[in-house]
C-alpha positions as CSV (number, residue, x, y, z in Angstrom):
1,X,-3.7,-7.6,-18.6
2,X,-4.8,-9.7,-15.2
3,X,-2.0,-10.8,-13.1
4,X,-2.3,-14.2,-13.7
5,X,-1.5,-13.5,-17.4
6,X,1.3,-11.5,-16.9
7,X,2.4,-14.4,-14.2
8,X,2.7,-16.8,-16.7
9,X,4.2,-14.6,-19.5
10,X,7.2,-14.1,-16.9
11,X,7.0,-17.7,-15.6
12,X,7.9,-18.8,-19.4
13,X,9.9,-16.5,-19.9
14,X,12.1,-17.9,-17.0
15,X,12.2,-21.0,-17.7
16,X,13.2,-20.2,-21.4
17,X,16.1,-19.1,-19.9
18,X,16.5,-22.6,-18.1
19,X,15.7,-20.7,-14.8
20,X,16.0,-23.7,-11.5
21,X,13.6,-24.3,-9.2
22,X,10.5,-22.0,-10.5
23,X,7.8,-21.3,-7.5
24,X,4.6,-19.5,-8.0
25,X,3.2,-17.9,-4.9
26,X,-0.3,-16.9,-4.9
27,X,0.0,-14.2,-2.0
28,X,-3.5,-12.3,-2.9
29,X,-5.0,-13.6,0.2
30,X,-2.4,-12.6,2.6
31,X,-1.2,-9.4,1.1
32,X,-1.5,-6.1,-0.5
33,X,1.6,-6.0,-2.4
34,X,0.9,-8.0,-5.2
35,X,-0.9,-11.2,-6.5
36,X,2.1,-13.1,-7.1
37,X,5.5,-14.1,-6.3
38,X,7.6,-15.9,-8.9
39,X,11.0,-16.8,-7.4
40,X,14.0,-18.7,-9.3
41,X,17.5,-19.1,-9.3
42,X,20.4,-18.9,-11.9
43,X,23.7,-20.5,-11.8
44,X,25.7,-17.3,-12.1
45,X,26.0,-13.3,-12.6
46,X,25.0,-13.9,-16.0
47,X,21.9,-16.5,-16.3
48,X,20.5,-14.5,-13.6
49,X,20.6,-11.2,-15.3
50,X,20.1,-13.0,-18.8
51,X,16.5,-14.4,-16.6
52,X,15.7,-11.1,-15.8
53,X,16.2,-9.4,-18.9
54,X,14.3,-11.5,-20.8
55,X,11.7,-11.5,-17.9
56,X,11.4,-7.7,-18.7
57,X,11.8,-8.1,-22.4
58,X,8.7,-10.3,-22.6
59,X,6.3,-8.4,-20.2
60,X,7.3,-5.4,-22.0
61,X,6.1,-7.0,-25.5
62,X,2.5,-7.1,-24.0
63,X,2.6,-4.0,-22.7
64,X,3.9,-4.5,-19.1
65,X,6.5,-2.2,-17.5
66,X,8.6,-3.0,-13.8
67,X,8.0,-0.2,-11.3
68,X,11.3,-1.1,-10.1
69,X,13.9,-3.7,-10.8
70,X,16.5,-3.7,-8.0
71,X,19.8,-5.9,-7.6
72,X,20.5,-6.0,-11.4
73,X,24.5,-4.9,-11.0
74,X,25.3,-7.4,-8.6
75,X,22.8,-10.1,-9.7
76,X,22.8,-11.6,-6.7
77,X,18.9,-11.5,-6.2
78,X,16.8,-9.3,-8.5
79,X,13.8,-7.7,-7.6
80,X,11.4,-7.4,-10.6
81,X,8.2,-5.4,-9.1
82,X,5.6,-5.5,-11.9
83,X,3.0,-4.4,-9.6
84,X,0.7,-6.8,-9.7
85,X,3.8,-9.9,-10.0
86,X,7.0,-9.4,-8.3
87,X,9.1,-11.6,-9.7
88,X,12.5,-13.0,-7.8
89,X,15.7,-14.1,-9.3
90,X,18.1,-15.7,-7.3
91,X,21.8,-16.8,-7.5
92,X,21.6,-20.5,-5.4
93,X,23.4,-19.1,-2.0
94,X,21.2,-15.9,-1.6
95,X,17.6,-18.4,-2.5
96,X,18.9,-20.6,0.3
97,X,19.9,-18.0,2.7
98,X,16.7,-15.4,2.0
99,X,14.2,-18.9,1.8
100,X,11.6,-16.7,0.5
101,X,9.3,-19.6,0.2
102,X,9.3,-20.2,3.8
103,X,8.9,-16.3,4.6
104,X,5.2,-16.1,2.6
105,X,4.2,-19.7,3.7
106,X,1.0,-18.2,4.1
107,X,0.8,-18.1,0.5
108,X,-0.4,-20.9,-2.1
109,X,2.0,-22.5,-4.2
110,X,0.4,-23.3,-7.2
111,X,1.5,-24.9,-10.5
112,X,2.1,-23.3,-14.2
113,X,-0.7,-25.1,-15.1
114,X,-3.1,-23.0,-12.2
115,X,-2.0,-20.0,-14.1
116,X,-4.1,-21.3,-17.6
């Protein structure tokens, strides 16, 4: 499975779970670490984890496992790391505070619709 696939397996499967303000950054270009960076917030403890369970559940139905998944407990921000996607789910303060999009500006934000 290319990255771009898996990218927009979780990128539905986000905004399924009415996920806000869903960015895909292409970071390919400007790192090693991955391909791409999906970052979203939830209103509470509990959209966020429900996001990133069902981020997991999805990738894991076409055969795609996390390396890591950090911050689940608290749910303040969880780190998904699918190797190739790392995907970001935020409660609204800690998106705002981290500004993750400003941090990897190198990057290319591109639409769902790039992601076809």
């Amino acid at each position: 499975m290319d990255s771009k696939a898996m990218a927009k397996v979780a990128f539905d499967a986000i905004d399924d779970k009415k996920g806000a303000d869903i960015r895909i950054i292409d970071i390919s270009n400007v790192s090693v670490m991955a391909d791409y960076f999906l970052i979203a917030s939830g209103n509470n403890r509990n959209q966020v984890q429900a996001i990133a369970d069902n981020v997991e559940e999805k990738l894991h139905e076409i055969g795609v496992h996390p390396r890591q998944i950090e911050g689940y407990q608290t749910a303040n921000w969880i780190l998904m790391d699918f190797n190739d996607i790392i995907v970001h789910i935020f409660n609204e303060d800690d998106r705002l505070f981290y500004n993750l999009e400003k941090i990897w500006l190198d990057g290319k934000v591109i639409n769902k619709e790039d992601l076809n």
